[in-house]
Backbone as numpy.savetxt, mean C-alpha at the origin, in Angstrom:
# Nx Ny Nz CAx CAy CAz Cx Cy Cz
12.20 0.23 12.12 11.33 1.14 12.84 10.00 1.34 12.10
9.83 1.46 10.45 8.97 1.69 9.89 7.80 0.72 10.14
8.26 -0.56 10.14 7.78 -1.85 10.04 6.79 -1.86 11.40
7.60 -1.65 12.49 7.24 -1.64 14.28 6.05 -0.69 14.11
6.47 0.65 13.62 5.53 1.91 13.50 4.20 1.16 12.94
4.18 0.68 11.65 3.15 0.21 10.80 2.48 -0.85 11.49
3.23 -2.33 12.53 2.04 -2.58 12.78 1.62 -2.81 14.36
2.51 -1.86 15.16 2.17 -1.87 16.24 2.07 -0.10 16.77
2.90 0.53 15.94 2.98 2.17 16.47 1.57 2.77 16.82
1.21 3.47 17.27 -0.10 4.55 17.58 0.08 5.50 17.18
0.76 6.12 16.76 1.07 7.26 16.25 1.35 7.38 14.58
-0.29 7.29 14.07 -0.33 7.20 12.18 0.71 8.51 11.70
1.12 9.44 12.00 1.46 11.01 11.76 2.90 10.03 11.50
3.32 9.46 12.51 5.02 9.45 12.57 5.07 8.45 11.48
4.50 7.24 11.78 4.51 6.01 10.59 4.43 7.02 9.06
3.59 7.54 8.98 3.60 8.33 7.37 4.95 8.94 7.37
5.64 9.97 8.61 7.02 10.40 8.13 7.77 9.40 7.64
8.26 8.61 8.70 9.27 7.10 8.18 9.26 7.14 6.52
7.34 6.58 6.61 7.23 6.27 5.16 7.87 7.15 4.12
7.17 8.14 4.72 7.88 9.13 3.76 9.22 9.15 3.20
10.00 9.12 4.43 11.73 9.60 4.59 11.89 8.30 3.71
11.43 7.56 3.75 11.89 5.56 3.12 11.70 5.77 1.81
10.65 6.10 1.44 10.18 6.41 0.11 11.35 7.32 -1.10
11.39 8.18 0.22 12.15 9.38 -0.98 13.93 9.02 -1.01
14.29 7.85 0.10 15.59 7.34 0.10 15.60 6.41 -1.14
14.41 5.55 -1.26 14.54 4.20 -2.01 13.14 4.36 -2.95
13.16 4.77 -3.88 11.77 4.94 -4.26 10.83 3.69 -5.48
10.76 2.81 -4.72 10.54 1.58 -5.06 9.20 1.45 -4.50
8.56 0.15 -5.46 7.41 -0.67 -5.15 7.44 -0.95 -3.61
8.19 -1.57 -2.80 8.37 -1.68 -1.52 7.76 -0.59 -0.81
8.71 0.59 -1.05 8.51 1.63 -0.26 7.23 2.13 -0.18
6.62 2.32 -2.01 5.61 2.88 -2.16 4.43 1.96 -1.30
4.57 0.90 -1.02 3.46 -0.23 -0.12 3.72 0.35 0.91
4.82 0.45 1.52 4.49 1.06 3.02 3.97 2.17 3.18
4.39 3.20 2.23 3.96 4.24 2.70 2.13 4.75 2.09
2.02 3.82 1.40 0.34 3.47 1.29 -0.44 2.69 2.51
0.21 1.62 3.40 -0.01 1.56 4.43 0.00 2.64 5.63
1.02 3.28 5.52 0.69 3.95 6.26 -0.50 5.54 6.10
-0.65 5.77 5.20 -1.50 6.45 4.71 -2.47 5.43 4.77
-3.23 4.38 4.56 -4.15 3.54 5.68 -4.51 3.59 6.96
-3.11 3.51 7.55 -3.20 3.35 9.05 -3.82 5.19 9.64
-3.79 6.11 8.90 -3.64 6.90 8.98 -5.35 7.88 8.70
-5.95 6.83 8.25 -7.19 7.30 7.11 -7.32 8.21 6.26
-5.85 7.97 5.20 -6.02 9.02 4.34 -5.90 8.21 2.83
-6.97 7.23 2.72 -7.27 6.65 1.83 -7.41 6.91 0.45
-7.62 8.95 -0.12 -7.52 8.58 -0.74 -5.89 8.87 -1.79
-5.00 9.46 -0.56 -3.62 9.50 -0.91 -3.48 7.65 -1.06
-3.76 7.12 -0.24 -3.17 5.60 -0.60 -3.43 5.14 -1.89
-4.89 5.43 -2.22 -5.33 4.64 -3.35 -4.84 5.55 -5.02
-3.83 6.61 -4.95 -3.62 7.41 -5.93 -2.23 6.63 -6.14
-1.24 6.64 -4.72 -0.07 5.97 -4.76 -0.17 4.50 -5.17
-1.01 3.85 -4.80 -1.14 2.27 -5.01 -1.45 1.96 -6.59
-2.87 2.88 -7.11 -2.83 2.85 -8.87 -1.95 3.37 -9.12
-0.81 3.98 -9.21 0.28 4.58 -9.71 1.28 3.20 -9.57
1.53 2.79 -8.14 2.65 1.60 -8.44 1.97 0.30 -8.79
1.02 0.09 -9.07 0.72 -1.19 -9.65 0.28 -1.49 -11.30
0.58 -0.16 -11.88 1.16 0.16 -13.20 2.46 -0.37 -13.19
3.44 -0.32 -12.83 4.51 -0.19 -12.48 5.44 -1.86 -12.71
6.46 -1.84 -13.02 6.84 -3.74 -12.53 7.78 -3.90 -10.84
7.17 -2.75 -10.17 7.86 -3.09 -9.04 6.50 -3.40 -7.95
5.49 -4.26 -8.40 4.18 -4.06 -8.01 4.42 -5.75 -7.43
4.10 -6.20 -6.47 4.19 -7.38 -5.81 2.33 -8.00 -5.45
2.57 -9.08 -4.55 1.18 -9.43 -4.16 1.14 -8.26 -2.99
1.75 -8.03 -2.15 1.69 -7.23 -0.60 1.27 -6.01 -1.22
1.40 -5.27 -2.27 0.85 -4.39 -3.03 -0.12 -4.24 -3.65
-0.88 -5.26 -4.20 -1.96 -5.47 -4.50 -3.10 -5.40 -3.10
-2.42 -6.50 -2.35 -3.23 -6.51 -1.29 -3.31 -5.54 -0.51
-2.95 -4.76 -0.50 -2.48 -3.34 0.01 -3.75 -2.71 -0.28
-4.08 -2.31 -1.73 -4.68 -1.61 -2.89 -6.08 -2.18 -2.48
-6.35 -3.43 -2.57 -7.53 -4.28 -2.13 -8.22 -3.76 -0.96
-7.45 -3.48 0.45 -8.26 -3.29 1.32 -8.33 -1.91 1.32
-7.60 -0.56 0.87 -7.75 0.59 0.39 -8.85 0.75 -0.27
-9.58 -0.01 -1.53 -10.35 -0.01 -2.14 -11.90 -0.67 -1.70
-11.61 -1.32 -0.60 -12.53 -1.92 -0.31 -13.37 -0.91 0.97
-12.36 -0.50 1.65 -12.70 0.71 2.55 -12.99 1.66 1.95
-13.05 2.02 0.69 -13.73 3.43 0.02 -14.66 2.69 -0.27
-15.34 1.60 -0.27 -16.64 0.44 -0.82 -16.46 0.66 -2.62
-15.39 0.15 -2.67 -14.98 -0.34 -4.31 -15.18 -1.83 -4.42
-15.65 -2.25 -4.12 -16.15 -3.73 -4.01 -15.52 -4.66 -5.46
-15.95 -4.64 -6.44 -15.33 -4.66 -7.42 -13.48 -4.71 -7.89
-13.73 -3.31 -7.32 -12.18 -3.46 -7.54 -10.82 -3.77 -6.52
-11.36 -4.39 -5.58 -10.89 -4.64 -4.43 -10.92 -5.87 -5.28
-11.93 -7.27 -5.53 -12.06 -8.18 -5.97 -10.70 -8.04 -7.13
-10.46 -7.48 -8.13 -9.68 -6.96 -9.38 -8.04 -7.35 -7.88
-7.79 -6.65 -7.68 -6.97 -6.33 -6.77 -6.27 -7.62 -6.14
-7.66 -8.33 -5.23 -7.10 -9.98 -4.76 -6.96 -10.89 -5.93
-7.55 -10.61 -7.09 -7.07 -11.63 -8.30 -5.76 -11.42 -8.87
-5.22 -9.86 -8.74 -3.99 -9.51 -9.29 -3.18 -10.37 -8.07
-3.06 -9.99 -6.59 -2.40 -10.19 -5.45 -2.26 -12.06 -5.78
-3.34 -12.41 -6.05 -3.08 -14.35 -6.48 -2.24 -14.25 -7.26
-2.19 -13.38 -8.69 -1.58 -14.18 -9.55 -0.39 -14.05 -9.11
0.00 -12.99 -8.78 1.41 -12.17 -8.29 1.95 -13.49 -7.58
1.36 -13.95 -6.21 1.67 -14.99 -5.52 1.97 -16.77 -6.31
1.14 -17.02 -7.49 1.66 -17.97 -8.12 2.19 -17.79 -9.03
3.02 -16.58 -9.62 4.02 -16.57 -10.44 3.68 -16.18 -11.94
1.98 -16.21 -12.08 1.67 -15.71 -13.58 2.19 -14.32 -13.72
């Protein structure tokens, strides 16, 4: 449902509950990506971008998380660190 919510739902309010409820069941890198997406979908950018530097400290931090963080950052015009962000999301993806 979370998944459906995130990329077809209209309703940003409900997608953030899910997230929420997902989050506080499983409180993992995973979760924390969705529910930074949905706080995206939602325009509350800068809850996403507090949760996203928090889990990408973290070793439960993936590429979908980075890339996550990237367009969060890029929509506050972090230009820079959006760039930082797709270089982490590469390496993540080839295994460094």
């Amino acid at each position: 449902a979370l998944h459906f919510q995130l990329a077809h739902g209209a309703d940003a309010t409900y997608a953030i509950e899910l997230a929420q409820k997902n989050y506080a069941l499983r409180p993992n890198g995973e979760s924390a990506t969705l529910l930074a997406k949905a706080y995206l979908k939602a325009g509350r950018l800068a809850q996403a971008r507090e949760l996203l530097a928090t889990t990408t400290e973290t070793l439960w931090r993936s590429a979908d998380t980075h890339d996550t963080y990237a367009t969060v950052l890029e929509q506050l015009g972090d230009a820079d660190g959006a760039r930082r962000q797709q270089a982490l999301a590469a390496q993540q993806r080839s295994g460094d």
